[in-house]
C-alpha positions in Angstrom: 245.5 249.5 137.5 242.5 247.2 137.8 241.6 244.4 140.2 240.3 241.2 138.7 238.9 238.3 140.2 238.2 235.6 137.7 236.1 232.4 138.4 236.0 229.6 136.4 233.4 226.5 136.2 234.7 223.2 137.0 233.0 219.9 137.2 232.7 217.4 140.0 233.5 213.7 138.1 231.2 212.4 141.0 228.1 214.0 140.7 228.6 215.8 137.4 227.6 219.1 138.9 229.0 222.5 137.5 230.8 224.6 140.5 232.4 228.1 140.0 235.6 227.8 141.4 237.8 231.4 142.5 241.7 230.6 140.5 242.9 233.6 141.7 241.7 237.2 143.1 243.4 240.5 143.7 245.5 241.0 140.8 246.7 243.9 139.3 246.8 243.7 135.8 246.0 246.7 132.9 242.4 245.7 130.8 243.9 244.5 127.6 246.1 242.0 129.6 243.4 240.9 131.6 240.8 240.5 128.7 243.4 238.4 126.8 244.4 236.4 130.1 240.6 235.8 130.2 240.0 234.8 126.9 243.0 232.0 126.8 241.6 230.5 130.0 237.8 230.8 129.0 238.7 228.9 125.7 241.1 226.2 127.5 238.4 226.1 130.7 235.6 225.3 127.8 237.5 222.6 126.1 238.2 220.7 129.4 234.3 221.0 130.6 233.3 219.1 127.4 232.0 222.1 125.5 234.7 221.2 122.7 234.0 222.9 119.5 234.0 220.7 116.0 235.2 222.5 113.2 232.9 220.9 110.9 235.2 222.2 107.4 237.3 219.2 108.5 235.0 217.1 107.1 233.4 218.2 104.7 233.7 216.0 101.1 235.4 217.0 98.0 232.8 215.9 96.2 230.1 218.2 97.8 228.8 221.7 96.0 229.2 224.8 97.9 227.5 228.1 97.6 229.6 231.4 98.7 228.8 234.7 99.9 227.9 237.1 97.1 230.7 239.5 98.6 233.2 236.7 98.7 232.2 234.8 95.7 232.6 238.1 93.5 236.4 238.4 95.2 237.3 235.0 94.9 236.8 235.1 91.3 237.7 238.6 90.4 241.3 238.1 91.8 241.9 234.0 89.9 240.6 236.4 87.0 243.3 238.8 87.3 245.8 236.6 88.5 245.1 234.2 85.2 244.3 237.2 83.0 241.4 236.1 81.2 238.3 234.4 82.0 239.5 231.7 79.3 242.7 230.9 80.8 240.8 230.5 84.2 238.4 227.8 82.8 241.1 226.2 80.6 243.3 226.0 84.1 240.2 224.2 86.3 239.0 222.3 82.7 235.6 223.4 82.5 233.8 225.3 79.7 233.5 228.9 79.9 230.1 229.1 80.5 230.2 227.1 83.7 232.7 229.3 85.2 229.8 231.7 84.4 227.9 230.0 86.1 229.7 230.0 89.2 230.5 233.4 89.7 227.0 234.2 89.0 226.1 231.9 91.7 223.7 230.0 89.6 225.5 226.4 90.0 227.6 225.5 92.5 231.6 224.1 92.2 232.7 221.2 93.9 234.8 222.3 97.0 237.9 220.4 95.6 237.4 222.7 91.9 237.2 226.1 95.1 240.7 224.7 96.4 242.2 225.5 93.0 240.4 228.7 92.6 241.6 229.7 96.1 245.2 228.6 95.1 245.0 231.4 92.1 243.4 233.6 94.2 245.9 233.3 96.8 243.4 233.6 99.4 243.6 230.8 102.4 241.8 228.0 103.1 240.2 229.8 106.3 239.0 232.4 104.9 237.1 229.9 102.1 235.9 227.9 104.6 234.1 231.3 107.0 232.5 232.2 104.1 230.9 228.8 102.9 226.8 229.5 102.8 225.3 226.2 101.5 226.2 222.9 100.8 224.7 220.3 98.4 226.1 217.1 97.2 224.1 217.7 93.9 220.6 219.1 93.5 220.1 222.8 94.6 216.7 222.3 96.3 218.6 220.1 98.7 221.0 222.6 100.3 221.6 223.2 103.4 223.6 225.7 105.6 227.2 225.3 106.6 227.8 225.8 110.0 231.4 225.6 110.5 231.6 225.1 114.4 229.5 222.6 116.2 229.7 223.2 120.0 229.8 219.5 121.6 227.8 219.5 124.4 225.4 217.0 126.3 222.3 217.8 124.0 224.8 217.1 120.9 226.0 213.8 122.8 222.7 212.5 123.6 221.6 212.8 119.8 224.7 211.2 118.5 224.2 208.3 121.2 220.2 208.3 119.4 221.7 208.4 115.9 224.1 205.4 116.6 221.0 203.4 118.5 218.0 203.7 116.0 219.8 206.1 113.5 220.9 205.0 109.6 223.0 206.2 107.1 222.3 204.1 103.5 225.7 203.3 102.2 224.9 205.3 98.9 225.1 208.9 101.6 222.0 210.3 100.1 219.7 210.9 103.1 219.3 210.3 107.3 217.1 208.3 108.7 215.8 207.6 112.3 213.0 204.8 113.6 211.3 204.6 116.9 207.9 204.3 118.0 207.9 206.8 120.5 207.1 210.6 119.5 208.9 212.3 121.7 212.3 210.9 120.1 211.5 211.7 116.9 210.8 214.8 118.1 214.5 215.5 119.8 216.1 214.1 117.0 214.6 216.9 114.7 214.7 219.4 117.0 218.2 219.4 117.4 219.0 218.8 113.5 216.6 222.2 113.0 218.1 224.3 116.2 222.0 223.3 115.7 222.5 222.3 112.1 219.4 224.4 111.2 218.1 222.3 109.0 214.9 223.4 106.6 211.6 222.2 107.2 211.1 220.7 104.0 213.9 218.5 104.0 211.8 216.6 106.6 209.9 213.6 105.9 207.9 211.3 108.4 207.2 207.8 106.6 204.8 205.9 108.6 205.0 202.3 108.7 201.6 200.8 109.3 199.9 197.3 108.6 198.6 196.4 104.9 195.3 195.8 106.5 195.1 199.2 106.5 196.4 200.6 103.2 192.7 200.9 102.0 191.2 202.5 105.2 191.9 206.3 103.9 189.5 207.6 106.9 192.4 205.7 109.4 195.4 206.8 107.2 194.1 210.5 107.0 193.7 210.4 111.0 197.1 208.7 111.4 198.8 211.7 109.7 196.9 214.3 111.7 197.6 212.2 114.7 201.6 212.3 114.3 201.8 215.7 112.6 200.2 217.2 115.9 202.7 214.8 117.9 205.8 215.8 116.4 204.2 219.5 115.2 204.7 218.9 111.8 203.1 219.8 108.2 200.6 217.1 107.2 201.7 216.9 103.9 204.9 215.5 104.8 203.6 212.3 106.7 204.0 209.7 104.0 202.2 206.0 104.4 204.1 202.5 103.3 201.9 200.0 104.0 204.5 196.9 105.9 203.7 193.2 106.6 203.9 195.0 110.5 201.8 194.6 113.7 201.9 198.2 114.9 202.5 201.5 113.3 206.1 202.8 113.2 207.1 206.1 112.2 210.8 206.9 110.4 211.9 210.6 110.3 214.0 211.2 107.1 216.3 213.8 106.3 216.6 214.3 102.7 220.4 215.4 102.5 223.4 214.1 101.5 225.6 216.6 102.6 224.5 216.2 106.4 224.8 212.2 105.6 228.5 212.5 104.6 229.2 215.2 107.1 227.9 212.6 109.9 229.9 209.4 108.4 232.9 211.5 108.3 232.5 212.6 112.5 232.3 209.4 113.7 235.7 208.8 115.0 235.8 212.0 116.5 233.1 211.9 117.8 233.7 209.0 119.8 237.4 210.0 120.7 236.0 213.6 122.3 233.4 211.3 124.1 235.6 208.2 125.6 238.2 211.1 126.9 235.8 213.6 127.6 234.7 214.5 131.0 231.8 212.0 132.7 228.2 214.3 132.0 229.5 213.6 128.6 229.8 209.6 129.0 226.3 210.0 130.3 224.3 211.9 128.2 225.6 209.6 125.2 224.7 206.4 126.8 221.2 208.1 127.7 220.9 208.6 123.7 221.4 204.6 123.0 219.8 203.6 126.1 216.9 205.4 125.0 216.8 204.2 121.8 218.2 200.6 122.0 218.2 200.0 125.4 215.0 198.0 127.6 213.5 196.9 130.6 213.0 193.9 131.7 210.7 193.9 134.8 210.2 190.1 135.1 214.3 189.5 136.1 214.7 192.9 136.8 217.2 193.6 134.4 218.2 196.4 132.0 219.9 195.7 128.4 221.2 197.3 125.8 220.9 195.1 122.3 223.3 195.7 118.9 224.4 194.0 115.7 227.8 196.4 116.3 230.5 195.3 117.6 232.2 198.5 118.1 229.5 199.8 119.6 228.7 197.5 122.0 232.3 197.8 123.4 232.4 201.5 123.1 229.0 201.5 125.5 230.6 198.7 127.9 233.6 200.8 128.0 231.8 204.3 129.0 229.8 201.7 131.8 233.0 200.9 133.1 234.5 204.2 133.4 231.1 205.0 135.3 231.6 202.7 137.7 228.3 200.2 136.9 228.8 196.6 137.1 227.5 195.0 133.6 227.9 191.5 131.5 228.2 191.0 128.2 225.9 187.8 126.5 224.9 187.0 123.2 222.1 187.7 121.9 220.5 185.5 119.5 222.5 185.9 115.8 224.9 188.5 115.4 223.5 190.5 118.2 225.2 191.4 121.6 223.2 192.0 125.1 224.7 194.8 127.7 222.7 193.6 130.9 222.6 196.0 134.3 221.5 193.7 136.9 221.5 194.2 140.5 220.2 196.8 143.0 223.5 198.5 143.2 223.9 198.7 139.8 221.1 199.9 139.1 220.5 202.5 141.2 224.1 203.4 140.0 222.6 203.3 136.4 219.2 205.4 137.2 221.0 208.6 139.0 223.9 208.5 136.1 222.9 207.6 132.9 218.6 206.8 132.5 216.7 206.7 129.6 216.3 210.6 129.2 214.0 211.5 126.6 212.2 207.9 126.7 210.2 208.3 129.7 208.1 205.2 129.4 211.4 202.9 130.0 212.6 205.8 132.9 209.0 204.9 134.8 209.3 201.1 134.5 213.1 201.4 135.6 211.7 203.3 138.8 208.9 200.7 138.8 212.0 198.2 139.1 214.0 199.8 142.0 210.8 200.2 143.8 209.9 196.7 144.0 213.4 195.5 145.7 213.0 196.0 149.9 216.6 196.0 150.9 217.1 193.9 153.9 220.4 192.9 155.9 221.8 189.9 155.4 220.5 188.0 158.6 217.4 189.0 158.0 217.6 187.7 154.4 218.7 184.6 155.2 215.8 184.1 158.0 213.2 185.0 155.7 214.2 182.4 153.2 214.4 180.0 155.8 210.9 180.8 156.9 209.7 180.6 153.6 211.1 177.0 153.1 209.8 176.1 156.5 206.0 177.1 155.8 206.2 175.9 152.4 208.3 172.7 152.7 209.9 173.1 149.4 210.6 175.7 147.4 212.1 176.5 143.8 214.8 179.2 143.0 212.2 181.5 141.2 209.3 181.2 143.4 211.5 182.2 146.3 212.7 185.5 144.0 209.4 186.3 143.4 208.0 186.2 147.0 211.3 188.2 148.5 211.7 190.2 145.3 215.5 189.1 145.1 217.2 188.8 142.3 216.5 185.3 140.5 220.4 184.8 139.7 221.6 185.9 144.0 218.7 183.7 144.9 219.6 180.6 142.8 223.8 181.1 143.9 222.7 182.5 147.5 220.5 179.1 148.0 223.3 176.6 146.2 225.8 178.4 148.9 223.4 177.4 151.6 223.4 173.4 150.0 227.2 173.4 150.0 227.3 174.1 153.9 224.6 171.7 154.8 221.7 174.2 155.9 219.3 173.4 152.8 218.9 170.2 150.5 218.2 170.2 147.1 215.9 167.7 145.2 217.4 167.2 141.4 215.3 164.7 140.4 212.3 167.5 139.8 212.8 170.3 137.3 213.4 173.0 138.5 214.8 172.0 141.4 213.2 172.3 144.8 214.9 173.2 147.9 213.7 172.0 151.4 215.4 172.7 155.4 217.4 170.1 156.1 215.1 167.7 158.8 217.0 166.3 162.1 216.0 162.5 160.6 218.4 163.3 157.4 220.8 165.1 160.0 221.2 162.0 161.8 221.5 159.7 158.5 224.4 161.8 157.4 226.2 161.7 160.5 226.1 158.0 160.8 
């Protein structure tokens, strides 16, 4: 009889930090039970930490070509074969010609998966055992393949790149390629490095198309140092930096991904997507929002604000819901158009938003969101209210925003702090000047008041 003592990790929803934590010691169980015991539990422990895996051959297309292992490929078809009886009768049964059957088992072209269903039916082999040994998938051309891999572990990298995708991410409606824009390298960067480490996407399915002014199209010493410049940036072969000269002010790069396969793989996950992160576990909530914060979100340092912009609905709503479940204090405003506006206002909220969510990857926004929470002096309430009342008093009157600016308050508090004050007498309000200037109340006006 052994002794086993099995510790599991379990998150803390507060601070998001993994702890091992002792279910159960001392128990006497033989090594078979116990390795099965611990296998349940790790895989049910897993799925409740967030680290759900995707079984990808869920949605995969119909329509898309797959490649097979040789070993596989050369059973699959051996046994329709036999099954059938001749090779004829197999291609007459799928209606193709006889050649193209050829062609499959050779492994020369590849059959739609919906034409390996039926093969697989003849066969009598199940759909498992077709999908574990997919190699490649292409929705048409063979230099465009790329590998299956049937389980995607969901995690808080994967989380954070889907929250980049949905932010500055596009899929054309026609599913033949990805696309993502930003002007910052070091997103670009992430974004491939996580299509090349967990979809393992080839290198030359990359393309970086840099969007720079037309005043420049004919400058070929400045385009050749632009490509240099971003191919270092984003270590990447020169060759594949293209140029489109745009009617734009800066220079813009777009990473493409050449592959409709992984487009109609990622059009198909949305929904699950979002359903393992609105009831997954909180680092999960975060690490997406960090994704579209970094690439959609901003700071405003003037009113001390941070926003998160969209044309989608859904998406908009999706974020404000994870912000809720977060505990950080938001509104919702429109945005010019069809755009909406997230805004994080307040000290509270966010310091709230900088320990839980940030900008992650974008580290220019993450230093002017410190630069933000560095400039508000936090002061008690009496104090607050003396130092405005100073102010007034050395200054004789005073608008809302100049008042925000010298106390670095909050222009909003300052302007519903100060009407509060109006209300109960302490401060008057002059409305005939724009903005309007507030001024102590004098004992001559007390006096007129009174009578």
């Amino acid at each position: 009889m052994n002794l086993a003592l099995l510790h599991i990790g379990i998150d803390d929803d507060s601070r998001g930090i993994y702890k091992p934590y002792k279910l159960f010691s001392a128990t006497s169980l033989p090594q078979s039970r116990l390795k099965s015991l611990g296998k349940f539990l790790t895989g049910e422990i897993i799925s409740s930490l967030g680290c759900e895996k995707i079984d990808l051959s869920e949605f995969l297309s119909d329509k898309l070509n797959m490649d097979l292992k040789e070993d596989f490929r050369t059973k699959l078809f051996r046994k329709a074969r036999k099954t059938m009886g001749t090779w004829a009768a197999l291609s007459r049964y799928l209606c193709v010609h006889y050649n193209t059957v050829d062609q499959w088992k050779r492994g020369i072209t590849f059959p739609k998966l919906a034409t390996l269903y039926k093969i697989a039916d003849v066969a009598e082999i199940p759909k498992n055992d077709l999908y574990e040994n997919i190699a490649y998938i292409t929705p048409w051309r063979k230099p465009n393949v790329i590998p299956f891999i049937r389980w995607l572990e969901f995690d808080e990298e994967i989380a954070e790149w889907v929250g980049l995708l949905n932010g500055d991410g596009c899929i054309p409606s026609k599913l033949c390629k990805v696309g993502f824009s930003n002007k910052e390298p070091k997103l670009l960067w992430f974004f491939m490095h996580v299509l090349k480490s967990r979809f393992r996407i080839p290198e030359h399915l990359f393309v970086i198309a840099l969007r720079v002014p037309t005043s420049l199209k004919s400058d070929l010493k400045t385009v050749e140092k632009l490509k240099l410049e971003w191919s270092k940036k984003l270590n990447f072969p020169k060759d594949r930096a293209k140029i489109y000269p745009k009617y734009t002010l800066g220079v813009a790069a777009d990473l493409v991904v050449r592959s409709g396969a992984l487009a109609r793989i990622l059009t198909n996950l949305k929904g699950k997507v979002k359903e393992i992160v609105g009831n997954g576990l909180p680092r999960l909530k975060r690490a997406y929002l960090r994704g579209c914060y970094a690439a959609e979100g901003s700071v405003i340092m003037r009113n001390r604000y941070v926003t998160f912009v969209s044309k989608n609905m859904d998406e908009v709503s999706f974020v404000s819901q994870l912000l809720t479940s977060l505990q950080i204090e938001h509104s919702l405003y429109p945005s010019g158009g069809e755009c909406w506006q997230i805004r994080i206002s307040n000290r509270q909220n966010l310091i709230k938003f900088h320990e839980k969510v940030g900008f992650g990857v974008n580290k220019q926004r993450q230093k002017r969101l410190k630069k933000i929470l560095g400039s508000y002096k936090y002061l008690p309430p009496d104090a607050r209210i003396a130092r405005i009342f100073n102010e007034i008093s050395d200054n004789e009157a005073l608008t809302a925003d100049q008042l925000a600016k010298r106390l670095s308050l909050s222009r909003k508090w300052t302007w519903n702090f100060l009407h509060r004050l109006v209300q109960q007498g302490l401060l008057s309000v002059n409305k005939r000047s724009k903005p309007y200037q507030y001024s102590k109340v004098s004992l001559h006006d007390d006096v007129v008041d009174r009578n």
